[in-house]
Every structure is written in structure tokens, then in C-alpha cells.
C-alpha positions as CSV (number, residue, x, y, z in Angstrom):
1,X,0.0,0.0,0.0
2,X,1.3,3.6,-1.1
3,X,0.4,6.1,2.3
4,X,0.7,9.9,1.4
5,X,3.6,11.2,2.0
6,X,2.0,13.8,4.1
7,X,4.3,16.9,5.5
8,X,3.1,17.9,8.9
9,X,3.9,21.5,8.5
10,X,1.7,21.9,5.5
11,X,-1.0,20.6,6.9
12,X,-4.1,23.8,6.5
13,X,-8.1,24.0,7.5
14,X,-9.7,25.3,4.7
15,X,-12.0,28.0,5.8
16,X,-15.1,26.0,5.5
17,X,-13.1,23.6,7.8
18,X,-15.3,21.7,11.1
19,X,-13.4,20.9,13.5
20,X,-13.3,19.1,17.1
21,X,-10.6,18.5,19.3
22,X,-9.4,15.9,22.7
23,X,-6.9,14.7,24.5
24,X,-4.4,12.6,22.7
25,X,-4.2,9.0,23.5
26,X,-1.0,8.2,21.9
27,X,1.4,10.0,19.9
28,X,-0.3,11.6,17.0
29,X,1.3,13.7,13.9
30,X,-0.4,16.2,11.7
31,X,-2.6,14.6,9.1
32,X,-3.0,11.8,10.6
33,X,-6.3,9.8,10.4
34,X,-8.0,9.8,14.0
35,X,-10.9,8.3,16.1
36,X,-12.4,8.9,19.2
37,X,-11.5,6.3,21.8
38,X,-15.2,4.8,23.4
39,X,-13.0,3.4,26.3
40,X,-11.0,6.8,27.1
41,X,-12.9,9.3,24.9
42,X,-9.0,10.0,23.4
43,X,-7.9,10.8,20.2
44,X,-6.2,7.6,18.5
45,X,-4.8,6.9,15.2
46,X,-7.2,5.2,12.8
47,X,-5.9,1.7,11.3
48,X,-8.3,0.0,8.5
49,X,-7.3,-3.3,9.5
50,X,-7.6,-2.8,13.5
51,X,-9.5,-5.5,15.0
52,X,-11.6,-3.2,16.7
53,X,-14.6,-1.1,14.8
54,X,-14.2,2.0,16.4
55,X,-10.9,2.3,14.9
56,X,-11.6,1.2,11.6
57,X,-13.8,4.4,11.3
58,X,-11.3,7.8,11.0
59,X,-13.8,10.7,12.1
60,X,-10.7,13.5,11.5
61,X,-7.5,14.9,10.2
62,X,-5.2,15.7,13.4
63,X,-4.6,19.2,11.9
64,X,-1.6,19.3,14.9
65,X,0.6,17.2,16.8
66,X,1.2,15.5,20.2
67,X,1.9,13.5,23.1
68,X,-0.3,11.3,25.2
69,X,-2.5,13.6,27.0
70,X,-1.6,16.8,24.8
71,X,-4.2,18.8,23.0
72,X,-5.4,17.5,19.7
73,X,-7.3,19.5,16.9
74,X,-8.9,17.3,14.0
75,X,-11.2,18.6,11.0
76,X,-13.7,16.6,10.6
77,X,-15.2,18.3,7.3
78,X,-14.3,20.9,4.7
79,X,-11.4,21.4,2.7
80,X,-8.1,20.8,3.6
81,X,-4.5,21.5,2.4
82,X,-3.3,18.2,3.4
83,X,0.5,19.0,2.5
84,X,1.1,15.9,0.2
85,X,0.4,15.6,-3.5
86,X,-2.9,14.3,-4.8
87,X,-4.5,13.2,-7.7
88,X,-7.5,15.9,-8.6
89,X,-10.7,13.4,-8.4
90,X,-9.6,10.9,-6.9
91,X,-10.8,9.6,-3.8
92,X,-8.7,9.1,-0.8
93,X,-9.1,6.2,2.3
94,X,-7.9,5.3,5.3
95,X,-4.9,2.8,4.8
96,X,-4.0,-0.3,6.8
97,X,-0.9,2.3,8.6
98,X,-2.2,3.5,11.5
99,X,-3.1,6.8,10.7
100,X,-2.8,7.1,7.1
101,X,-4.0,8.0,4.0
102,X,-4.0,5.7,1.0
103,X,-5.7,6.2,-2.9
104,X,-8.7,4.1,-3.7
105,X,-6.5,2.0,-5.9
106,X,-4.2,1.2,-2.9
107,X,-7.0,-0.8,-0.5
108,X,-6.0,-3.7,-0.1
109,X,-8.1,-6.8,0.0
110,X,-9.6,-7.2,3.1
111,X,-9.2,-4.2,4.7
112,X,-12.0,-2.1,6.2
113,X,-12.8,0.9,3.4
114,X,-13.6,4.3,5.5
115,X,-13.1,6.8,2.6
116,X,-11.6,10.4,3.7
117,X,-12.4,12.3,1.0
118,X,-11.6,13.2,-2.2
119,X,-8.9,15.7,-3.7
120,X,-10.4,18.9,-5.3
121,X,-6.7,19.9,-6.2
122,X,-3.2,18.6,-6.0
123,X,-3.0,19.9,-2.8
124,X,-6.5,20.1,-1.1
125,X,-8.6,17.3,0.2
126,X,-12.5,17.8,0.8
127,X,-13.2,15.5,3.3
128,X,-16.2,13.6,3.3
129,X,-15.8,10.8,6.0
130,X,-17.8,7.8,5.2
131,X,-17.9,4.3,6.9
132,X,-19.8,1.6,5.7
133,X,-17.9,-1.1,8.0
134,X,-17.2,-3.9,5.1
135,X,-14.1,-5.1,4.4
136,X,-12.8,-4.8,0.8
């Protein structure tokens, strides 16, 4: 699978961006794919092959990084300058890397598809989070 190369600094809310933040659970990056944890209600990296649902299904773009128990910002909707390259209309998923971002073409067979959006530019990703829970 080919993650986006994804450079944290870049990483931009559009200004129709929606947002929601938490406490991080683990180590997170900017542009990483995150979830809400049921169990600690912290921020985690999303992982399309986890064995557990809730982190099959990203709900945000960690538009910041940090440390366990550190503030965490994630856009949740909107555009946003993801600071990697994409391919204008092509839709983008949550890959089997904790946390990352993968093309359509790179979901591998049986993982869990949660699509993350799709790219308006080469450089900006509308997200559109959607989570059927089936495996490919």
C-alpha cells in the first residue's frame, strides 16, 4: 500500500473547515487519520485493518501534533490542504498504517474501506468521512 507522504507543516483548515478536538491518547502527527476512543474518549490513530470497529472508522484529520495527554485538533469536514500531492478526483481512504491516508487503488483486500475524502486539487482534500464497515 502507497500512504501519502503527508508533511506535517503543511497541513491547512480550509475556511469551511469543522473541526473538534481531545486529548491525545498516543502519539499523533499532523494529518493523521483519527478516532475517538469509546474506552478513554482520546484521540487515536485510525488503522483499516484494527480489530476493533471504532478504529476502523477515522472521524478526523489531526490538523496538529502530540503526546499522550496533549491537545489535539482534528477537521472533521471541509477542505483541507493536506500537505502531500494528490490526484484531482480521486478519492482518498484510510490505509492499513495507522493513521494514514491511501488512494482508492491502494485498498488492499480485506481491509475495512472508511473513505476520507476526495482531492479537489493537488493539494486540497475535501473531506467527506464515510464508513460503511465492510471489508474490501
Amino acid at each position: 500500500m502507497t500512504d501519502l507522504s503527508i508533511t506535517a507543516a503543511s497541513v491547512v483548515s480550509g475556511a469551511n473547515a469543522v473541526s473538534d478536538g481531545g486529548a491525545a491518547g498516543e502519539t499523533i502527527i499532523a494529518g493523521q487519520q483519527v478516532y475517538r476512543s469509546g474506552a478513554t474518549n482520546k484521540i487515536m490513530k485510525a488503522d483499516s485493518n484494527s480489530a476493533t470497529v471504532e478504529a476502523r472508522r477515522a472521524i478526523g484529520t489531526a490538523l496538529n501534533g502530540g503526546a499522550l495527554d496533549q491537545p489535539i485538533k482534528f477537521q472533521k469536514g471541509g477542505d483541507l490542504v493536506i500537505g502531500a500531492t494528490l490526484t484531482p478526483g480521486v478519492a482518498y481512504f484510510l490505509s492499513d498504517t495507522p493513521g494514514g491516508i491511501c488512494p482508492v487503488a491502494d485498498v488492499g483486500s480485506g481491509e475495512y474501506v472508511c473513505m476520507v475524502g476526495i482531492a479537489k486539487s493537488a493539494t486540497v482534500l475535501t473531506l467527506d468521512y464515510q464508513f460503511p464497515n465492510v471489508s474490501n
